[in-house]
N, CA, C and O atoms as a Maestro MAE file, in Angstrom:
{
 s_m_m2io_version
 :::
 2.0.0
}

f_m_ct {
 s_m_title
 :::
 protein
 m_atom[284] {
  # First column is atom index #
  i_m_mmod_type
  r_m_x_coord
  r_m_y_coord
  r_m_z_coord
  i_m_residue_number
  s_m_chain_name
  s_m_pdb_residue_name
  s_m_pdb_atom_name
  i_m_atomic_number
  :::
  1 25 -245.241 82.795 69.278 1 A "UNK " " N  " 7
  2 3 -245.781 83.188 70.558 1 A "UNK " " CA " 6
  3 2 -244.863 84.247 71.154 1 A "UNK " " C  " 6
  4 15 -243.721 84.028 71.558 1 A "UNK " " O  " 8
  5 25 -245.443 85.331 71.164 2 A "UNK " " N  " 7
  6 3 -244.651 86.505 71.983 2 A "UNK " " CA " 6
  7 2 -243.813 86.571 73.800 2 A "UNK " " C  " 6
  8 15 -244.263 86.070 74.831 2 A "UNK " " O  " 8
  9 25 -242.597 87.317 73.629 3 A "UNK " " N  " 7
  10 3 -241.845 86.632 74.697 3 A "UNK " " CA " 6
  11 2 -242.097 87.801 75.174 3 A "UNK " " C  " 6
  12 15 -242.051 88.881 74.585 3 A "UNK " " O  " 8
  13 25 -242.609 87.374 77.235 4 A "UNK " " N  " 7
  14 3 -243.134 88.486 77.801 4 A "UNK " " CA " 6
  15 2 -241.827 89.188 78.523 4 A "UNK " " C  " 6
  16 15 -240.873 88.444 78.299 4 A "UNK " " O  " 8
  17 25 -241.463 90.174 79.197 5 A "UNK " " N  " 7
  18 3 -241.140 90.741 81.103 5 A "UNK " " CA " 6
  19 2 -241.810 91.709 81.484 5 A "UNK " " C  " 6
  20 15 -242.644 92.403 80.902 5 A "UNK " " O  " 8
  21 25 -241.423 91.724 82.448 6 A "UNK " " N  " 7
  22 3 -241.712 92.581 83.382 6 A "UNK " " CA " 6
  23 2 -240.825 93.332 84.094 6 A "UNK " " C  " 6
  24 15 -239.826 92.803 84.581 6 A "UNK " " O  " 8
  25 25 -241.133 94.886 84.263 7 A "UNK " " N  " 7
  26 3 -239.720 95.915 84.560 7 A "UNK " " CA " 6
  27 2 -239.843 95.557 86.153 7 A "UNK " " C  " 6
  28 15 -240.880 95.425 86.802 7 A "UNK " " O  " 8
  29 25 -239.045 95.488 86.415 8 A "UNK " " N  " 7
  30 3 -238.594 95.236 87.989 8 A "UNK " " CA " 6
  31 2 -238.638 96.435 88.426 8 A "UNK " " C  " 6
  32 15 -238.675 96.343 89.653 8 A "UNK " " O  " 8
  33 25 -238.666 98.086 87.954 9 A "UNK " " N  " 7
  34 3 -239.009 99.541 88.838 9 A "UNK " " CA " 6
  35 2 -240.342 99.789 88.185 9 A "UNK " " C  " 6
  36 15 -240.805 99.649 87.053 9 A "UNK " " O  " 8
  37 25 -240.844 100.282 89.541 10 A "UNK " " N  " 7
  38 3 -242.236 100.575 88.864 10 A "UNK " " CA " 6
  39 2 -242.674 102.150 88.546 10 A "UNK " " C  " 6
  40 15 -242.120 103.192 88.896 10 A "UNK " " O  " 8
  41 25 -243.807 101.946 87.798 11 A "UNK " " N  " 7
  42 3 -244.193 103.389 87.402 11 A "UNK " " CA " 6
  43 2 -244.575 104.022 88.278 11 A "UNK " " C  " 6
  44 15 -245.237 103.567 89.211 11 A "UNK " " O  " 8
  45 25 -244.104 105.639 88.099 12 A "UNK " " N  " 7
  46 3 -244.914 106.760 88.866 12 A "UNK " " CA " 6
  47 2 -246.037 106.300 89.908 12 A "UNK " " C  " 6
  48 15 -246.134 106.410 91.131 12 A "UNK " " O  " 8
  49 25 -247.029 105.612 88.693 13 A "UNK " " N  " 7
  50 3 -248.683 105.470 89.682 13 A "UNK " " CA " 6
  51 2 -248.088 104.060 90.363 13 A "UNK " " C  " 6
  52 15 -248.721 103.770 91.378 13 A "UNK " " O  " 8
  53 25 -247.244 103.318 90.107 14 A "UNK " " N  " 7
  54 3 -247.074 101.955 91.103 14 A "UNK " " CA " 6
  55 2 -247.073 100.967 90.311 14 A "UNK " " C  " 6
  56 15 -246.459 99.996 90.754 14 A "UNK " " O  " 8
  57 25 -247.649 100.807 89.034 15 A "UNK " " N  " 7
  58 3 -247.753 99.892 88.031 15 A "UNK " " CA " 6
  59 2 -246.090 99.221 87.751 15 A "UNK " " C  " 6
  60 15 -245.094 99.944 87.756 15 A "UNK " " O  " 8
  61 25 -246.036 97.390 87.466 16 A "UNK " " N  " 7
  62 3 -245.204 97.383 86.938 16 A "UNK " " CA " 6
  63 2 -245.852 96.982 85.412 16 A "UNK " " C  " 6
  64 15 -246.959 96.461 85.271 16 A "UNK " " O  " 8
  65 25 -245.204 97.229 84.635 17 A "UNK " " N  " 7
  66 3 -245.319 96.965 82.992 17 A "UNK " " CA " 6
  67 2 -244.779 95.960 82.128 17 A "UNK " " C  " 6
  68 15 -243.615 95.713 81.814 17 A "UNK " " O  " 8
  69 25 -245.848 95.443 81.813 18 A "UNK " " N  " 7
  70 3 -245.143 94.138 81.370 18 A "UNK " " CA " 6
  71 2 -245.258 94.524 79.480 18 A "UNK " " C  " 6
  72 15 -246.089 94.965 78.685 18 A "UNK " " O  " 8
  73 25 -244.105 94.112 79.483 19 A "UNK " " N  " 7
  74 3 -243.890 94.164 77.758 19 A "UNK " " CA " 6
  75 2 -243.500 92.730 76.822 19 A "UNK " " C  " 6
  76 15 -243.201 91.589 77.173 19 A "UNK " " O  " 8
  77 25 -243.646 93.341 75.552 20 A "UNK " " N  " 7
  78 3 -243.487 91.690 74.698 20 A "UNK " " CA " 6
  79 2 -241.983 92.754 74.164 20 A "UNK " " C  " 6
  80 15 -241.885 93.893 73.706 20 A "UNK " " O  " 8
  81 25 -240.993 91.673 74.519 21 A "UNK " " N  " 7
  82 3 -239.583 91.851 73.990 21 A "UNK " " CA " 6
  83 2 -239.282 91.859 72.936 21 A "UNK " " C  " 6
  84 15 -238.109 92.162 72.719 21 A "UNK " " O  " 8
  85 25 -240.405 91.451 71.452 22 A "UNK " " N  " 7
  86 3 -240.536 91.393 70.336 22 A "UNK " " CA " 6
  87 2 -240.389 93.389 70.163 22 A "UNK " " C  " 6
  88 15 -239.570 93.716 69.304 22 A "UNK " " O  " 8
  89 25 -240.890 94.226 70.677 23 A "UNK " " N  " 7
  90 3 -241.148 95.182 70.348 23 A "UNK " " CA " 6
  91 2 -240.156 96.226 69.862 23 A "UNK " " C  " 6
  92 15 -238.990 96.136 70.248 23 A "UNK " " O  " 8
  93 25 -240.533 97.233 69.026 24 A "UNK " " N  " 7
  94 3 -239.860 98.125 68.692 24 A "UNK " " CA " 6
  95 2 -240.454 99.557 68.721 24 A "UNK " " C  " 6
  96 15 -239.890 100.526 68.213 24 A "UNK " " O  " 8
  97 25 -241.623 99.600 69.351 25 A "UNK " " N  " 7
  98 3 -241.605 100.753 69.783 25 A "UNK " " CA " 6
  99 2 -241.029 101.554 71.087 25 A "UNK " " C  " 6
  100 15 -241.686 102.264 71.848 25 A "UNK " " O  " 8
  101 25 -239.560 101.245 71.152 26 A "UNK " " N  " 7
  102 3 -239.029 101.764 72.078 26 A "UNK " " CA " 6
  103 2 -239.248 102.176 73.569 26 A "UNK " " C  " 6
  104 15 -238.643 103.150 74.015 26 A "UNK " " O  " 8
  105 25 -240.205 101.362 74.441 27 A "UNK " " N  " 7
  106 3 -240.965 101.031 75.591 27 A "UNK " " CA " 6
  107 2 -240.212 100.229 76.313 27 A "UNK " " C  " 6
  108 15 -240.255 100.328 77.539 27 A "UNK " " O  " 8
  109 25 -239.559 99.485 75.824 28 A "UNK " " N  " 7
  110 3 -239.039 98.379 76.696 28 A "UNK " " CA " 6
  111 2 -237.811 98.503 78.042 28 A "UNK " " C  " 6
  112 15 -236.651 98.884 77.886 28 A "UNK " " O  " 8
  113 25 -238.132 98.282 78.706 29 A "UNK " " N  " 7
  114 3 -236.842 98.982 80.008 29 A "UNK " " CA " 6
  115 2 -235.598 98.800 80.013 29 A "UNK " " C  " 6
  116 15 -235.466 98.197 78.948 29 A "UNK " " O  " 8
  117 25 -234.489 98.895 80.487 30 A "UNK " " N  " 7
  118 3 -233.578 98.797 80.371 30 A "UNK " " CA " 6
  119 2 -233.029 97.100 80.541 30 A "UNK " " C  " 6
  120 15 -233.550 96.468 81.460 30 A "UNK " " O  " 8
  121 25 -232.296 96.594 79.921 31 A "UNK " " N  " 7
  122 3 -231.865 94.920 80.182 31 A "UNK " " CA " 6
  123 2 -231.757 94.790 81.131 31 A "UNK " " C  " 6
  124 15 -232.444 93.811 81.420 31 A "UNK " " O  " 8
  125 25 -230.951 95.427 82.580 32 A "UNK " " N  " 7
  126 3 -231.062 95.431 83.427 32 A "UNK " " CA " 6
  127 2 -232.323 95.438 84.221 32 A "UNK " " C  " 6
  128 15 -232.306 94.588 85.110 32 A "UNK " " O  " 8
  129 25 -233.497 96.206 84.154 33 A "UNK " " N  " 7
  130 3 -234.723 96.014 85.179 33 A "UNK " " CA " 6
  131 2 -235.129 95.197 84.197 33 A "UNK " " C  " 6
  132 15 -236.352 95.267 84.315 33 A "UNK " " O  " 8
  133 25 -234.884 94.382 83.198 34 A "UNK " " N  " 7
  134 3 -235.860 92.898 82.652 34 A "UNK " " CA " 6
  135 2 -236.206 92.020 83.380 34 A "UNK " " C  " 6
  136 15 -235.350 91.717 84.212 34 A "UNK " " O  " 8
  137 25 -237.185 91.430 83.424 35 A "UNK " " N  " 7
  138 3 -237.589 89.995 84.245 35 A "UNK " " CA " 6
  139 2 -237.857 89.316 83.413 35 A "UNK " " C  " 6
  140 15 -238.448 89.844 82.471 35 A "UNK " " O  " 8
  141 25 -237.650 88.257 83.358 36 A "UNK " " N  " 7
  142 3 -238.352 87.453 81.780 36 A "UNK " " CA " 6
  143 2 -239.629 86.655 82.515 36 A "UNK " " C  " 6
  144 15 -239.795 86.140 83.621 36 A "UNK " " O  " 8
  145 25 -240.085 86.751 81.837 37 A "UNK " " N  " 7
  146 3 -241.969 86.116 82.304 37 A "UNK " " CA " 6
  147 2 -241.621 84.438 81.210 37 A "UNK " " C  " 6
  148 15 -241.638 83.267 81.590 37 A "UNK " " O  " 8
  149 25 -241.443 84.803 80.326 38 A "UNK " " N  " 7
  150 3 -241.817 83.548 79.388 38 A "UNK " " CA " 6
  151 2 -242.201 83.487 78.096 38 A "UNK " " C  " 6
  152 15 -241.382 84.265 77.607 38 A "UNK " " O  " 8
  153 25 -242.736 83.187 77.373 39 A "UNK " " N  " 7
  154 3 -243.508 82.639 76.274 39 A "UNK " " CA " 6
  155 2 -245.008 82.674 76.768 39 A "UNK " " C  " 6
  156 15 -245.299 82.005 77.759 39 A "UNK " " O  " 8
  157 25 -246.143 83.552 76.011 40 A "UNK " " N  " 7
  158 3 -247.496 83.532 76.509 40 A "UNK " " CA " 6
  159 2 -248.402 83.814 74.926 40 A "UNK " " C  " 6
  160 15 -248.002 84.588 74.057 40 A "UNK " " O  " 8
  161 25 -249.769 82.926 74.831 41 A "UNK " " N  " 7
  162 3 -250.387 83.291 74.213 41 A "UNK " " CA " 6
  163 2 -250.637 84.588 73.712 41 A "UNK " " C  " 6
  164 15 -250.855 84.895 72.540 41 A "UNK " " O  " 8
  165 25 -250.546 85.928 75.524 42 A "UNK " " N  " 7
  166 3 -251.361 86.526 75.207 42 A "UNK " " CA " 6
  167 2 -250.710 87.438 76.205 42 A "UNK " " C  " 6
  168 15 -249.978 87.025 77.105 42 A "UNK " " O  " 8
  169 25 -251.078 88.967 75.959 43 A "UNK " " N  " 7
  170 3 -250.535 89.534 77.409 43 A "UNK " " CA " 6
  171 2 -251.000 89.200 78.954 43 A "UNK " " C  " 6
  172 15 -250.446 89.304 80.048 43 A "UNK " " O  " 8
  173 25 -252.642 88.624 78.382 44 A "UNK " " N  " 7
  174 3 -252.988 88.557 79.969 44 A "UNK " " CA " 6
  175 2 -252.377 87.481 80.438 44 A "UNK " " C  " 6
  176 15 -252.180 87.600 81.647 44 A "UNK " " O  " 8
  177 25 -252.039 86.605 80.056 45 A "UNK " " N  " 7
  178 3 -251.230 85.417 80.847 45 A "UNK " " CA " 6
  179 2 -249.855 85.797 81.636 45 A "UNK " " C  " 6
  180 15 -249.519 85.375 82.742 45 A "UNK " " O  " 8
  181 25 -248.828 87.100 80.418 46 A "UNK " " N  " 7
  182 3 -248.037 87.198 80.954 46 A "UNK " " CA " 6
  183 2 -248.089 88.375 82.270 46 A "UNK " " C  " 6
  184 15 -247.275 88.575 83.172 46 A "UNK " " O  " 8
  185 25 -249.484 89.082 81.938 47 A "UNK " " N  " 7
  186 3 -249.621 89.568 83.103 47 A "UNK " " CA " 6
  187 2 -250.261 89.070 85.092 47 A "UNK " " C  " 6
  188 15 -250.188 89.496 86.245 47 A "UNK " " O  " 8
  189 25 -250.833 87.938 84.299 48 A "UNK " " N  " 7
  190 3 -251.251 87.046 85.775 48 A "UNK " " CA " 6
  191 2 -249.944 86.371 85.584 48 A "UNK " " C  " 6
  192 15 -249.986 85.793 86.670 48 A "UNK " " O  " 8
  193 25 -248.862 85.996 85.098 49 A "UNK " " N  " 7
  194 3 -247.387 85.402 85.765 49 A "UNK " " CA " 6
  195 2 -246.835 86.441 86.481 49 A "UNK " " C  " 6
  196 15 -246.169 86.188 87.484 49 A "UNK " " O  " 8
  197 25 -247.086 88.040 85.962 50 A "UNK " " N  " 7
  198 3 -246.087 88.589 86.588 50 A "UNK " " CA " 6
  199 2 -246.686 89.007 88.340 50 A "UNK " " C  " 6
  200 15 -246.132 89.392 89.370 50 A "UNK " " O  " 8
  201 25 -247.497 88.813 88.107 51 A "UNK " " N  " 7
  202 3 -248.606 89.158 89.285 51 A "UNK " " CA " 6
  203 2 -248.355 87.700 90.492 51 A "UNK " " C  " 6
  204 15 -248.306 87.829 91.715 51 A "UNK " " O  " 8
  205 25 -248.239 86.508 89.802 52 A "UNK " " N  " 7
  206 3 -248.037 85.764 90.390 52 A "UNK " " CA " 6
  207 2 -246.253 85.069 90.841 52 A "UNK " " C  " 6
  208 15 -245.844 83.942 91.119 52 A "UNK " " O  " 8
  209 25 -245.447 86.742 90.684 53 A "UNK " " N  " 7
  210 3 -243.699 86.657 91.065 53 A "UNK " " CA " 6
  211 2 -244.329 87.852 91.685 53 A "UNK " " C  " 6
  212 15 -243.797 88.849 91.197 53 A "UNK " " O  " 8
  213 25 -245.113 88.127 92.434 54 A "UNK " " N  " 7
  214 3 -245.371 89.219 93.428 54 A "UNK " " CA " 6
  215 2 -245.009 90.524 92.922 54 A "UNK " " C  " 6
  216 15 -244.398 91.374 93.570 54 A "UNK " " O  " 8
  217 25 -245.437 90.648 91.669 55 A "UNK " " N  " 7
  218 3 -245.216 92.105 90.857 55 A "UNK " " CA " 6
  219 2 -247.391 92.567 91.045 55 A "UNK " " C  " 6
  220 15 -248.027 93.067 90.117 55 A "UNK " " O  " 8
  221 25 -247.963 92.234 92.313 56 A "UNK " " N  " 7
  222 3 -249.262 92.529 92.272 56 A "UNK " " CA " 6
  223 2 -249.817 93.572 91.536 56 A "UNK " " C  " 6
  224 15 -250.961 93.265 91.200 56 A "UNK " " O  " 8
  225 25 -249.528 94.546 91.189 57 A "UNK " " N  " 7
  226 3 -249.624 95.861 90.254 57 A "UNK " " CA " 6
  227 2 -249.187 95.885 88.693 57 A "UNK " " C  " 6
  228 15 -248.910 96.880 88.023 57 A "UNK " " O  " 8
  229 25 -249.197 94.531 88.292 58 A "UNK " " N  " 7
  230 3 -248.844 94.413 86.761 58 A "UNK " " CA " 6
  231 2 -249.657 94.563 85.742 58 A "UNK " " C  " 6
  232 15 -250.365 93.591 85.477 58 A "UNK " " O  " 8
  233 25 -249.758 95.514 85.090 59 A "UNK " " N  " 7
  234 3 -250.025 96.455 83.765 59 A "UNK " " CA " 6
  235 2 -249.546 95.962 82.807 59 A "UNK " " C  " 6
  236 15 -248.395 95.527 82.840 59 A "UNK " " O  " 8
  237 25 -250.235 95.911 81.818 60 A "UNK " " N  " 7
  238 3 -249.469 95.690 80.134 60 A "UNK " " CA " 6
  239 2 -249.033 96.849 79.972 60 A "UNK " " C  " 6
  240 15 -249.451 97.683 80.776 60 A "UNK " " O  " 8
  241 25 -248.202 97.245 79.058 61 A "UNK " " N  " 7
  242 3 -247.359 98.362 78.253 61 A "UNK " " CA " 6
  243 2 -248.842 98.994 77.574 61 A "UNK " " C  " 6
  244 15 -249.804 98.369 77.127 61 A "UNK " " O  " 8
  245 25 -248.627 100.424 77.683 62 A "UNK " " N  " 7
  246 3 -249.707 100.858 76.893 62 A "UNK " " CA " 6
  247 2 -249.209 100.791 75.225 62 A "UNK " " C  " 6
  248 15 -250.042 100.863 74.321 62 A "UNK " " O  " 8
  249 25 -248.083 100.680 75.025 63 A "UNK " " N  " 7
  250 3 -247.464 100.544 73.420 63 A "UNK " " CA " 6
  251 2 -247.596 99.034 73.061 63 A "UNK " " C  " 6
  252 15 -248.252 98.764 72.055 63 A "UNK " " O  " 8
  253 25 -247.131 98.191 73.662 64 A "UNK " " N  " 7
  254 3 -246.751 97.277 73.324 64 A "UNK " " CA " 6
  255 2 -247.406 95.694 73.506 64 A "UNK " " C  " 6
  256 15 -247.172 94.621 72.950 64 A "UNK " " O  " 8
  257 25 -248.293 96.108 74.518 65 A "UNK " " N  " 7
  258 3 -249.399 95.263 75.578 65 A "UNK " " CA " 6
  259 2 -250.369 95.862 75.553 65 A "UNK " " C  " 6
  260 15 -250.949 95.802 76.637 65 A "UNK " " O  " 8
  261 25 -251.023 96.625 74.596 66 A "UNK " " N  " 7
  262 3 -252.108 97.273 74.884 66 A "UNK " " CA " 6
  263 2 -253.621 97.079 75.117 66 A "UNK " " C  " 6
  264 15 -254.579 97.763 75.475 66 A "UNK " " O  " 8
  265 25 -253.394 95.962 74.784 67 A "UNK " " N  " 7
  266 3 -254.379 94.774 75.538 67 A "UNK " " CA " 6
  267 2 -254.695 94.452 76.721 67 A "UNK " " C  " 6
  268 15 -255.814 94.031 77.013 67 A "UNK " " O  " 8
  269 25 -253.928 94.580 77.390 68 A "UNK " " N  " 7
  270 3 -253.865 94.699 79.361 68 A "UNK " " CA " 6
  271 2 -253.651 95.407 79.511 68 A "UNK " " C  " 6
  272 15 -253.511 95.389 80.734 68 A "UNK " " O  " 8
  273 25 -253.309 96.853 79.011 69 A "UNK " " N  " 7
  274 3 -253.576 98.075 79.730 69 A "UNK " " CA " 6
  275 2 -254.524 98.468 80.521 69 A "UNK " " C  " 6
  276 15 -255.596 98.370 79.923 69 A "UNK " " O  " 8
  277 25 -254.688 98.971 81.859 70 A "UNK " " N  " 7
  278 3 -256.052 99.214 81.680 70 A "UNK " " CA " 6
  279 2 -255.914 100.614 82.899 70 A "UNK " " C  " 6
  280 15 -256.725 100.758 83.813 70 A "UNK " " O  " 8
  281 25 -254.905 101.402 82.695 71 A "UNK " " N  " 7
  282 3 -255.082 102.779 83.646 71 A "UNK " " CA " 6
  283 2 -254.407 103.312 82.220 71 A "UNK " " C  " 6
  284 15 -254.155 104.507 82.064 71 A "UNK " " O  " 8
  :::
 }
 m_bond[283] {
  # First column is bond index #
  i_m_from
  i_m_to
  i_m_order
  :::
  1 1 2 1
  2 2 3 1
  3 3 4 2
  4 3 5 1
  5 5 6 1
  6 6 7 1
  7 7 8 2
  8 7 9 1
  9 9 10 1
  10 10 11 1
  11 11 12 2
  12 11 13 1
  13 13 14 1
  14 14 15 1
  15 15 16 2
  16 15 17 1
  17 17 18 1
  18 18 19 1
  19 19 20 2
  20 19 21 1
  21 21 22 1
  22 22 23 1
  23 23 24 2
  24 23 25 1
  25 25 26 1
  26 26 27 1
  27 27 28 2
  28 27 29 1
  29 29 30 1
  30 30 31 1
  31 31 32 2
  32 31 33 1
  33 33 34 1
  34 34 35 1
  35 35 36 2
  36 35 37 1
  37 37 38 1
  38 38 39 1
  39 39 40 2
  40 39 41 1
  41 41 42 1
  42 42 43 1
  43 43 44 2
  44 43 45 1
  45 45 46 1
  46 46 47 1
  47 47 48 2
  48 47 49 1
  49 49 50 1
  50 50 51 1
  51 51 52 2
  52 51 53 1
  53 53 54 1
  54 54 55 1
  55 55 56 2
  56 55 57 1
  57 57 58 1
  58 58 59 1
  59 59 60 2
  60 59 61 1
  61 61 62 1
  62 62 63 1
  63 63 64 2
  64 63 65 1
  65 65 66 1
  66 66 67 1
  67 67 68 2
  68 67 69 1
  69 69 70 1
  70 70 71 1
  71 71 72 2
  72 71 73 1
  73 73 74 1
  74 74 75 1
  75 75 76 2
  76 75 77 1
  77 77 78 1
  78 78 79 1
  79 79 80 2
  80 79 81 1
  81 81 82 1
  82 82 83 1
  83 83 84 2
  84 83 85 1
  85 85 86 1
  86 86 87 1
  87 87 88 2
  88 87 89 1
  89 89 90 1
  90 90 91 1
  91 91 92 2
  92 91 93 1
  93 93 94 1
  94 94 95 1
  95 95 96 2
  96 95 97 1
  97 97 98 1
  98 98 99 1
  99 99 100 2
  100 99 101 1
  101 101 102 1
  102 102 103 1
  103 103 104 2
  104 103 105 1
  105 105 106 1
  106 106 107 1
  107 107 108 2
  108 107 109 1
  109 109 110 1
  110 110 111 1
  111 111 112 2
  112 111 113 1
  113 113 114 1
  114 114 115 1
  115 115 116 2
  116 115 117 1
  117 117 118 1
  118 118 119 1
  119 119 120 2
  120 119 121 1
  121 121 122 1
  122 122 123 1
  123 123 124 2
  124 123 125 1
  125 125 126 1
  126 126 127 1
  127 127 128 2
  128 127 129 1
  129 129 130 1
  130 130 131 1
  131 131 132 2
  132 131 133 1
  133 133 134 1
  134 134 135 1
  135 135 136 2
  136 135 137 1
  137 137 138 1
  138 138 139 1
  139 139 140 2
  140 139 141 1
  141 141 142 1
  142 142 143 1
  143 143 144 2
  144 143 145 1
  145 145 146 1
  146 146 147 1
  147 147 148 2
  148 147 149 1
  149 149 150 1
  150 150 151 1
  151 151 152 2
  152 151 153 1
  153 153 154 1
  154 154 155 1
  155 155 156 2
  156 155 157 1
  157 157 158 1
  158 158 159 1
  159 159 160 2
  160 159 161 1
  161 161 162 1
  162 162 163 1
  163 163 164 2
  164 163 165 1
  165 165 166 1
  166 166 167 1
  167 167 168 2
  168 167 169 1
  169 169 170 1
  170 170 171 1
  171 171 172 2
  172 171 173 1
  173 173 174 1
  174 174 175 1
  175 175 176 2
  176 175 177 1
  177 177 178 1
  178 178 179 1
  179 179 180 2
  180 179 181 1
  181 181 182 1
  182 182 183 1
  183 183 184 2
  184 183 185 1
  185 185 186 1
  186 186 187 1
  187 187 188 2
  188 187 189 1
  189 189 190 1
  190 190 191 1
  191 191 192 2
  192 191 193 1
  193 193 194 1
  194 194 195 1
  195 195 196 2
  196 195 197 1
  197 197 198 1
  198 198 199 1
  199 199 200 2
  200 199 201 1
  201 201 202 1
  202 202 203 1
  203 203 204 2
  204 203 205 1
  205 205 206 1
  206 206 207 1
  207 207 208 2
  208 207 209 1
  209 209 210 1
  210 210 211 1
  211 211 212 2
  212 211 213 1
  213 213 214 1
  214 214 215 1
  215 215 216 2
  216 215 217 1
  217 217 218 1
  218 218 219 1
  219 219 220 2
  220 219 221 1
  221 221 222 1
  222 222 223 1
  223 223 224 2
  224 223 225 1
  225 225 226 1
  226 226 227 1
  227 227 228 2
  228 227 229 1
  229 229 230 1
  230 230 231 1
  231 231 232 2
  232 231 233 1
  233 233 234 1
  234 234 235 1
  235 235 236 2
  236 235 237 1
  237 237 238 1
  238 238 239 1
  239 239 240 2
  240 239 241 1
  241 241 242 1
  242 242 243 1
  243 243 244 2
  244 243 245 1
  245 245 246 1
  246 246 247 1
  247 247 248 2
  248 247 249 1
  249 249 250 1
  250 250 251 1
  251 251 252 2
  252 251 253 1
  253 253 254 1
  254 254 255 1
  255 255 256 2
  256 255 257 1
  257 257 258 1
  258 258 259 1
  259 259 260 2
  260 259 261 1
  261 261 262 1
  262 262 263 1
  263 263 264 2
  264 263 265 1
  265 265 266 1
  266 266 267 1
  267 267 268 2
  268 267 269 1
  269 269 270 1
  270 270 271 1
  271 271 272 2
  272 271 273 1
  273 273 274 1
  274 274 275 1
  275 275 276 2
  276 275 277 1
  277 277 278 1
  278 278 279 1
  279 279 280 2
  280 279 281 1
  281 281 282 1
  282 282 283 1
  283 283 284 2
  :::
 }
}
C-alpha cells in the first residue's frame, strides 16, 4: 500500500500536491515541506486526508498521483 504526503507550500495556482513517497520520478518536495498523510489504498483517500488537515486545495501529483490530478 503506497505511502502518501502532502507539500505543506502550495502551487502557483494554490494546489497542494499530494504525492506517493514510493516515487522516483523526481516530484516529490523537499523533506522539509513533507506532511505524511499515511498509508492509502489509493490517491483519492490520501487526497480527502489531506483535505481533511485543512490542505482544502489538495491535488494529486500530476507524475506520481495521476489519478487525482485533475487541473
Amino acid at each position: 500500500m503506497p505511502n502518501y504526503c502532502v507539500n505543506s507550500n502550495a502551487q502557483p495556482n494554490g494546489d497542494y500536491e499530494v504525492h506517493d513517497l514510493a516515487s522516483t520520478k523526481g516530484c516529490l518536495p523537499r523533506p522539509v515541506n513533507r506532511i505524511n498523510l499515511g498509508y492509502f489504498a489509493s490517491c483519492s483517500g490520501a487526497v480527502a486526508a489531506a483535505k481533511g488537515r485543512g490542505y482544502r486545495t489538495a491535488n494529486g501529483c500530476a507524475h506520481c498521483a495521476p489519478a487525482c490530478h485533475t487541473r
